[in-house]
C-alpha positions in Angstrom: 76.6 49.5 69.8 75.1 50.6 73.1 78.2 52.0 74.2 78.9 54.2 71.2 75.7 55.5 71.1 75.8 56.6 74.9 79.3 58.1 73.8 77.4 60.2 70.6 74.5 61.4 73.5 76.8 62.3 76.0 78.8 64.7 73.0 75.6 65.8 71.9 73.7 66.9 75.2 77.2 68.2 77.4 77.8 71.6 76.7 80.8 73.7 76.7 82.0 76.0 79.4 79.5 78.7 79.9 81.2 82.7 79.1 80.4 86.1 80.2 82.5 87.4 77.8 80.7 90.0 75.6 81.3 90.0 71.8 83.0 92.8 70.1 83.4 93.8 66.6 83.4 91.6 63.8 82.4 88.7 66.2 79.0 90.4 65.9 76.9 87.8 63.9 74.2 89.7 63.0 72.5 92.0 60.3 71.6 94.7 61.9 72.1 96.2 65.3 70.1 98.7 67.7 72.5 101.2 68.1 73.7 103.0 70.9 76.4 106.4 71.2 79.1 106.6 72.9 76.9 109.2 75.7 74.1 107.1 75.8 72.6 108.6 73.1 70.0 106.3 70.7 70.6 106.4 67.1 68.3 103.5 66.2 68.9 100.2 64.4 71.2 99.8 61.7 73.0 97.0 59.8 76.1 95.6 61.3 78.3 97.0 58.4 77.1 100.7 58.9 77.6 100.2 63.0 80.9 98.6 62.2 82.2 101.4 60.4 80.9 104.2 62.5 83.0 102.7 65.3 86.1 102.4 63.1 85.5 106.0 62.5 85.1 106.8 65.9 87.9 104.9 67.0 85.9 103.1 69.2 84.9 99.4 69.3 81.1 98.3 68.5 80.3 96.0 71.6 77.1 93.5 72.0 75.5 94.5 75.5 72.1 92.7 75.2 72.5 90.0 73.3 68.9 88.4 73.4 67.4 92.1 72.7 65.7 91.6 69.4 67.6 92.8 67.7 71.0 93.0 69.9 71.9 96.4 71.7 75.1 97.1 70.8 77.2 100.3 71.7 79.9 102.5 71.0 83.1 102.5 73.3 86.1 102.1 74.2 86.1 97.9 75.1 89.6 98.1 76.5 88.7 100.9 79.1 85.5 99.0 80.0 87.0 96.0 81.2 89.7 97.9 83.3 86.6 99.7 85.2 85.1 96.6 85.4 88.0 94.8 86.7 88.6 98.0 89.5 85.1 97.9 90.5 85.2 94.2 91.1 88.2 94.2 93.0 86.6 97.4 95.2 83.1 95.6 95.8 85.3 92.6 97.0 87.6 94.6 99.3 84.5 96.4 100.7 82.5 93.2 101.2 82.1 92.3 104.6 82.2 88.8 105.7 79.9 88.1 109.0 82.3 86.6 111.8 81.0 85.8 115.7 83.7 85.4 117.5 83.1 83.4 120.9 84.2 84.3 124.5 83.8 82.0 127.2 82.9 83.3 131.2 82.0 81.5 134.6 80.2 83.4 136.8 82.0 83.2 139.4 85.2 84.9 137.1 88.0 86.9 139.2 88.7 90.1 138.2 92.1 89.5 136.9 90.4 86.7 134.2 87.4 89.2 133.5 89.6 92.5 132.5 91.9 89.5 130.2 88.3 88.5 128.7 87.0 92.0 128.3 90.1 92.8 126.5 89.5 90.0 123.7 86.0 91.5 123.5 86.8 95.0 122.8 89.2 93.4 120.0 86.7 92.1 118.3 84.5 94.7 118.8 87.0 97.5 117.2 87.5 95.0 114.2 84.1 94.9 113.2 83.1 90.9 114.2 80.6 90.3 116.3 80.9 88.2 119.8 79.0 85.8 121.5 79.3 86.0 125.2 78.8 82.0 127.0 78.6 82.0 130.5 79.2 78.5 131.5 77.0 77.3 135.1 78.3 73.9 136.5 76.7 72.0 139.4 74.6 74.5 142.0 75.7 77.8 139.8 72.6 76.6 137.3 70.3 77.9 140.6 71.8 81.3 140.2 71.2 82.5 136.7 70.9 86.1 137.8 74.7 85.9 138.8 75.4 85.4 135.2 72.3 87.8 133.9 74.7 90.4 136.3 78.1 89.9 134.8 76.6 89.8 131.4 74.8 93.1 131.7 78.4 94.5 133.5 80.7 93.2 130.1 78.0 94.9 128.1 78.2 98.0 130.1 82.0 98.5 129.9 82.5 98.1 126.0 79.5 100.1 125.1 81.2 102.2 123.0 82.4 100.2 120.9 79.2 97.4 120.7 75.7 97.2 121.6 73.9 94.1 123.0 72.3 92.5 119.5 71.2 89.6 121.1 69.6 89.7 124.9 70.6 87.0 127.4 69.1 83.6 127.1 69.6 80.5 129.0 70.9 77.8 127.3 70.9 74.5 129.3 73.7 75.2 131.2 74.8 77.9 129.6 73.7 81.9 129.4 74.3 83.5 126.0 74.4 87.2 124.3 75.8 88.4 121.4 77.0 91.5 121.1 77.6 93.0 117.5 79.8 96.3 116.9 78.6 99.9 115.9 81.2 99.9 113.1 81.1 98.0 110.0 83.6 95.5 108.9 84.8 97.5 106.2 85.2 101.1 108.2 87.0 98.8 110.7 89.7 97.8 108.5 89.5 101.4 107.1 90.7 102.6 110.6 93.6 100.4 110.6 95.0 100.6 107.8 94.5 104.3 108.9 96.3 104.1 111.8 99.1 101.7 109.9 99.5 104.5 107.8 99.9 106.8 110.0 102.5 105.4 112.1 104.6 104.7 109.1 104.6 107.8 108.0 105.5 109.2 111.8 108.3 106.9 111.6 109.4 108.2 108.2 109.6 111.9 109.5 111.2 110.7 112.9 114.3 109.0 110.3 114.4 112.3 108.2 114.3 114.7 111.6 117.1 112.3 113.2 119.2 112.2 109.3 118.7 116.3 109.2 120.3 116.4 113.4 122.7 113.7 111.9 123.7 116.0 108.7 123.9 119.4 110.5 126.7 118.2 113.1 128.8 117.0 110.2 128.1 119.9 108.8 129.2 121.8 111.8 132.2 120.1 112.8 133.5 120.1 109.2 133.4 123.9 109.4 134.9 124.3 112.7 138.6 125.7 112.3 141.4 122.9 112.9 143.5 123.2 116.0 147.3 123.5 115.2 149.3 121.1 117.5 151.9 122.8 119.8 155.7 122.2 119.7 156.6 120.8 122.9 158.4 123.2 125.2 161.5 121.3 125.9 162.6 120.3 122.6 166.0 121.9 121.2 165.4 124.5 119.3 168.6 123.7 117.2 167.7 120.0 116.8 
């Protein structure tokens, strides 16, 4: 008995899957409607029939936009078109989002200059892709007595990409390690603008380099099929009665 009982609860109190999905037309359960045009414009409340048909006339669909209005908003439009809009500007807001990434680069202070230009590199990567980058400089043993060697090299990497990042974060020590961030001037979003830019653009270099090299190609058939065809000599020793 208990266990049917929790079975009727658990039917009775668990919902359904909860939708965004606006009602249109005759699933409009109501009897009357405030109305709104097709431009905005406020023509008051009606009943549902007299909305209903006004969008038939219109050839346009009657859809439910504020639901717990009392009573319901519901307006004159064209559903189909709506939900494409939607749907593009979704898919734009979501290509345009930008999604915070730190990216991490790891120095000693005592780095060569062969290992800091390979380092800078990676940072000015980042930095033209729009993601920010911590800078760790890593002290071991005695170095942890010198922090202003790695104060030095951070304020040196800063320095040199400048153009492309500004210091967002100011050194700190760490325990044993020194940190700054450095975030770029360009958003994530106008980064990957540029590249697909640049992609672009060097596609469509290599397209005309194809069509100059298929134009050379075609015009020295061209010529060659108009030059006149050499007649083959007779050989001066043959018999002329042969």
């Amino acid at each position: 008995m208990f266990h049917r009982l929790r079975a009727v609860l658990k039917r009775t109190t668990t919902g359904g899957p909860i939708t965004t999905e606006l009602r249109v037309n005759d699933r409009i359960r109501v009897p009357e409607v405030r109305l709104v045009g097709p431009n905005g414009e406020q023509v008051g409340i009606v009943r549902i029939d007299d909305a209903l048909r006004l969008a038939q006339e219109s050839d346009l669909d009657l859809v439910e936009v504020a639901p717990m209005a009392r009573p319901p908003v519901c307006k004159l439009m064209d559903y189909g078109k709506f939900k494409y809009e939607n749907a593009q500007k979704a898919r734009e807001t979501r290509r345009n989002q930008t999604n915070t990434v730190i990216k991490e680069m790891k120095l000693r202070p005592k780095i060569d200059a062969h290992d800091y230009e390979t380092k800078k590199g990676h940072v000015v990567r980042f930095l033209k892709a729009g993601d920010k980058v911590k800078i760790t400089i890593m002290f071991r043993g005695r170095e942890q007595h010198r922090p202003e060697i790695g104060f030095r090299l951070l304020q040196r990497l800063a320095g040199d990409v400048e153009e492309l990042g500004y210091v967002e974060s100011t050194p700190k020590q760490d325990g044993r390690n020194m940190i700054m961030v450095i975030g770029p001037h360009k958003k994530k979003s106008e980064a990957k603008a540029e590249v697909r830019a640049e992609r672009d653009q060097r596609a469509a270099n290599r397209a005309a380099d194809r069509d100059a090299d298929r134009a050379v190609r075609t015009e020295r058939s061209e010529a060659a099929a108009a030059e006149p065809k050499k007649e083959r000599a007779r050989a001066q020793d043959l018999d002329p009665d042969m």
